[in-house]
C-alpha positions, 0 to 999 in steps of 0.5 A: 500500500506504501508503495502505490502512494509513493508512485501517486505521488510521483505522477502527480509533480510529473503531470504537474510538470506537463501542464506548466511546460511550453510545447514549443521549447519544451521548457516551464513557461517564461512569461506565458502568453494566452491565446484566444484559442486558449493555449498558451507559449512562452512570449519569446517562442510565440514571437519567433513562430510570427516570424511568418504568419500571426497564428498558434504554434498548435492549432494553427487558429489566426489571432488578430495584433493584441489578442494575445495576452499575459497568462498571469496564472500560468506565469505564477503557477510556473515561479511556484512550480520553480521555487519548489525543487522538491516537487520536480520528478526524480526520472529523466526527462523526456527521451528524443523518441518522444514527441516535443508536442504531445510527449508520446511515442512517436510510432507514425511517419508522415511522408509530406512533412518528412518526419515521425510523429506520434497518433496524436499528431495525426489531427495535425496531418489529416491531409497527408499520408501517413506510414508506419516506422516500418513502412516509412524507413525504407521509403526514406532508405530507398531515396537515400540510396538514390543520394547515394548513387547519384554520390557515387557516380559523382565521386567516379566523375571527379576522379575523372575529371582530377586525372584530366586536370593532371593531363591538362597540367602535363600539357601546359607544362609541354607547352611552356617547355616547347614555347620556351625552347622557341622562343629562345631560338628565335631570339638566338637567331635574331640574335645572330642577325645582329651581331652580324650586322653589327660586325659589318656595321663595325667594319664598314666603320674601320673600313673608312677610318682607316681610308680618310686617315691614309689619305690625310697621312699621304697629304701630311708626307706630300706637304713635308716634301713642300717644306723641304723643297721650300726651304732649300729654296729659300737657302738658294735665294738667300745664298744669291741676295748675297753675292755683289749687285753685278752678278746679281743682276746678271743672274736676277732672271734665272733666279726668279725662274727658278722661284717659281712655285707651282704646287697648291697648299695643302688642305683637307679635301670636302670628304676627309672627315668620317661620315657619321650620318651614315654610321650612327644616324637613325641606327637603330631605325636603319638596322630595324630595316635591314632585320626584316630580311630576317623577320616573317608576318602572318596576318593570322596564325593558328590556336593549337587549343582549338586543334582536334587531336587528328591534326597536326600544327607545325612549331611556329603555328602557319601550317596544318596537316593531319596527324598519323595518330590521334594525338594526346591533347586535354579535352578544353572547351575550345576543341574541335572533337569529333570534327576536324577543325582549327581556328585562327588564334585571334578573334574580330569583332570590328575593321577589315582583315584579309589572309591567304591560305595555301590549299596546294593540291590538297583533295579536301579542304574548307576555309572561312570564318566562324562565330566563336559560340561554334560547335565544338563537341559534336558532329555538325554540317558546316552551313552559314546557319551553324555559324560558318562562312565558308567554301570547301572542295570535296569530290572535285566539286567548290562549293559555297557551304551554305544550307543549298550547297551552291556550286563554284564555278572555278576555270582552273584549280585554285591553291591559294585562297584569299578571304577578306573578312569587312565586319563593320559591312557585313563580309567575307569575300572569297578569291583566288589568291593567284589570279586575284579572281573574285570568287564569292561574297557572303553577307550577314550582320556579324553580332559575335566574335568571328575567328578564322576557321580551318578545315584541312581534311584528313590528308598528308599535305599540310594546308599553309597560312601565307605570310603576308607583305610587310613594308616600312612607311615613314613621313 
């Protein structure tokens, strides 16, 4: 019998406890708040769930501003509550298993709302399915294994995609190294083109030092022997003024034939002095000129990180061919893969813009201009409404690649093409870089960034940039 009291005893602070605990933080109320509804939360619980809409945290019932109000009995019961230790239950508190709401097990899953609840909640999800814990685990298993799948083949494409990043890192530093060994031979052998003309420069130099001061030695020794010459005869003439007046007289004549001096006075000639204009005036501009005996220009040069890996680009980038084996490039955005193109290195977006591209004999070939949003990544017909303007010979036939595929007509096989590209008119003209001959004009309002575009076909016989014509003008 003292037993059972003892047990009344301790469910009676437990219930107690239940009735003076806010449902929401699941603590004793802090200054309660009365709703017309009539339940009631701490003011600072009520607060935060306002956040979004002004109605009960339970029963979801709508208050209007001002309807809530102090719940000074619950407030007091709840200091008493707190002032007595010893009423408060010896057990522990609620386990996580229960609900916060209701304080009962929670032994139901709703699926819209994505959590366990307990039967009395089930008021509160009247509208939405509701499954055993059974039955909604392996609902929750089943979309967590799709998680984890997804994951996984996530996890192998990094994996993937870090050892392309590897190949793209080898591939940069190949580049560095290739680009830097050219570099270093292009300055050695412009290098060398200067020290050259240095030493004939140097030489031209000494070369005429050493004639203008020959010439001056020789006019040096020639005037000596004047002097000489000169002083002998002075002698001679001193010597007669000497003599007595008859014989004198008698020889005045022959003296003064004999004082005659019929040779000019030394002095430096217009051109004794070096030409200095001609070593050392506008030096630097005048061995420019000379260096460009040593010096090629391509209006255009190709981008090997366009490149489809079955082609082929020669060291300084002016010549296109196919490639025995297809070659291990990184697979960048920018490629061509699976079609066979590449691009001109550099873009227009305004002004005229002419090259000409050495087809040879190649039995293949399609030469133009393209936007840069062109395919990349997948097989396309090259048409002007896939963004190329071009011409191409394939089966013996030129051909304007528009949608209809218009024929050219050619009287003899053309192995230099010129395209001249006026973006501010909406152009690009194709001709006959031989004969000059004007083959076809395009027009379209060019709204992106046009690059030159490439199309050597699978053949052995490179498909060449022409260099172009340089000259020196000066006002």
């Amino acid at each position: 019998m003292a037993d059972s009291v003892d047990e009344d005893m301790s469910e009676e602070p437990l219930a107690l406890q239940q009735d003076l605990t806010c449902v929401v933080c699941q603590g004793i109320f802090k200054d309660p708040v009365l709703l017309p509804c009539t339940h009631s939360f701490c003011r600072e619980c009520l607060q935060r769930s306002m956040q979004y809409k002004r109605a009960c945290p339970l029963c979801r019932e709508v208050f209007e501003k001002g309807q809530d109000i102090s719940n000074r009995a619950l407030r007091d019961a709840c200091e008493t509550f707190l002032k007595h230790p010893d009423w408060w239950p010896n057990q522990k508190p609620t386990s996580g298993d229960a609900c916060n709401l209701h304080l009962k097990p929670l032994s139901l899953y709703c699926e819209k709302d994505e959590e366990p609840v307990c039967v009395d909640c089930v008021t509160l999800h009247n509208t939405h399915r509701l499954w055993s814990l059974q039955d909604g685990a392996p609902i929750c298993k089943r979309e967590l294994g799709y998680k984890v799948q997804i994951f996984e083949k996530k996890v192998e494409s990094h994996k993937k995609m870090t050892h392309k990043l590897a190949e793209a890192v080898k591939h940069i530093k190949w580049q560095a190294e290739q680009a830097e060994k050219q570099i270093k031979e292009e300055f050695q052998r412009l290098h060398e083109a200067l020290v050259k003309e240095e030493a004939l420069r140097l030489n031209a130099l000494a070369t005429e030092e050493e004639q203008k001061i020959a010439a001056i030695q020789e006019l040096i020794a020639t005037t000596k022997t004047d002097v000489a010459d000169l002083n002998k005869l002075i002698e001679t003439l001193k010597k007669e003024m000497g003599n007595e007046d008859l014989p004198l007289l008698r020889n005045f004549q022959n003296l003064k034939r004999q004082a005659q001096w019929t040779r000019e006075d030394p002095r430096l000639s217009d051109d004794s002095l070096l030409n200095m204009g001609r070593h050392v005036g506008a030096l630097s501009f005048n061995i420019w000129k000379k260096m460009q005996a040593h010096v090629k220009y391509n209006p255009v040069v190709l981008n090997p990180n366009t490149a489809s890996p079955w082609l082929c680009l020669n060291a300084d980038l002016t010549s296109v061919k196919e490639s025995s084996e297809r070659l291990t490039a990184p697979d960048n955005p920018e490629r061509f893969d699976p079609c066979i193109f590449v691009l001109g290195a550099e873009g227009y977006t305004s002004g005229k813009h002419r090259w000409d591209v050495i087809v040879g004999d190649n039995p293949k070939w399609i030469v133009g201009v393209c936007k840069e949003s062109v395919a990349r990544k997948k097989k396309f017909t090259v048409s002007t409404n896939r963004g190329v303007w071009s011409i191409g010979l394939s089966k013996g036939v030129y051909s304007v690649l528009t949608p209809e595929r218009t024929e050219l007509q050619v009287q003899q096989r053309p192995e230099r093409i010129r395209i001249k590209l006026n973006i501010d008119n909406g152009e690009v003209s194709f001709w006959d870089g031989g004969t000059a001959k004007h083959l076809i004009t395009l027009t379209h309002k060019f709204e992106e960034k046009m690059f030159p575009i490439f199309g050597p076909g699978l053949h052995s016989t490179p498909m060449i940039l022409a260099p172009g014509k340089m000259a020196v003008h000066t006002s």
